[in-house]
C-alpha positions as a printed Julia matrix, in Angstrom:
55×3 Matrix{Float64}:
 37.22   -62.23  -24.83
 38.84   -64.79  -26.86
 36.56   -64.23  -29.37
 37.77   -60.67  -29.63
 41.39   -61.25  -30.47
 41.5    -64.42  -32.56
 42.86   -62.79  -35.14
 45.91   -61.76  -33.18
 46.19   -64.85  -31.74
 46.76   -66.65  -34.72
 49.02   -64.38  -36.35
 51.13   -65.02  -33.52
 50.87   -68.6   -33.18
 51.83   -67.84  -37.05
 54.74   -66.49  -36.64
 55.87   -68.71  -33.88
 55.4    -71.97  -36.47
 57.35   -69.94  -38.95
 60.07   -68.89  -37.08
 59.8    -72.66  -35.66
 60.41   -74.0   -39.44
 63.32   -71.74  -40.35
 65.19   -72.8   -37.12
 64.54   -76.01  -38.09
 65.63   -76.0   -41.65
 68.9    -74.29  -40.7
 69.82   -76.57  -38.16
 69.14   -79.54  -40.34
 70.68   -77.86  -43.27
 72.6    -80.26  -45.5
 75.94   -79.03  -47.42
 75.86   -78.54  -50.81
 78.93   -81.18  -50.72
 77.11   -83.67  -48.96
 74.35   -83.02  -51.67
 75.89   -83.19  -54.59
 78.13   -86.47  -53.76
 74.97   -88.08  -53.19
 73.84   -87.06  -56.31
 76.94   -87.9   -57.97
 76.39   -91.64  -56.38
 73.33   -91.85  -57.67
 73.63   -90.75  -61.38
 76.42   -93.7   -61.35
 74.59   -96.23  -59.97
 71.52   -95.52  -62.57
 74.2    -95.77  -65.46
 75.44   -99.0   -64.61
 71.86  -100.36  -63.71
 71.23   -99.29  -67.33
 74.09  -100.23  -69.39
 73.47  -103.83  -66.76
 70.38  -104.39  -68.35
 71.24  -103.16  -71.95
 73.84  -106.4   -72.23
């Protein structure tokens, strides 16, 4: 019997993972804000590591 739907099966289990992941990922989401501070942080800090070892 289960050999007879496995197909179906695993396009369910699937779409359940999928639907799973997108919860996920908005739930977790992180603001563009949040983002680009951090991103902002980090350019800074690699410019004064650099112009730190450049002297």
């Amino acid at each position: 019997m289960l050999a007879k739907y496995w197909k179906q099966i695993g396009f369910i289990a699937l779409i359940v993972v999928v639907l799973f992941n997108i919860t996920f990922k908005l739930i977790n989401k992180t603001s563009l804000k949040t983002e680009a501070l951090e991103s902002a942080k980090y350019m800074l800090e690699q410019e004064d590591n650099n112009n730190n070892i450049e002297k």
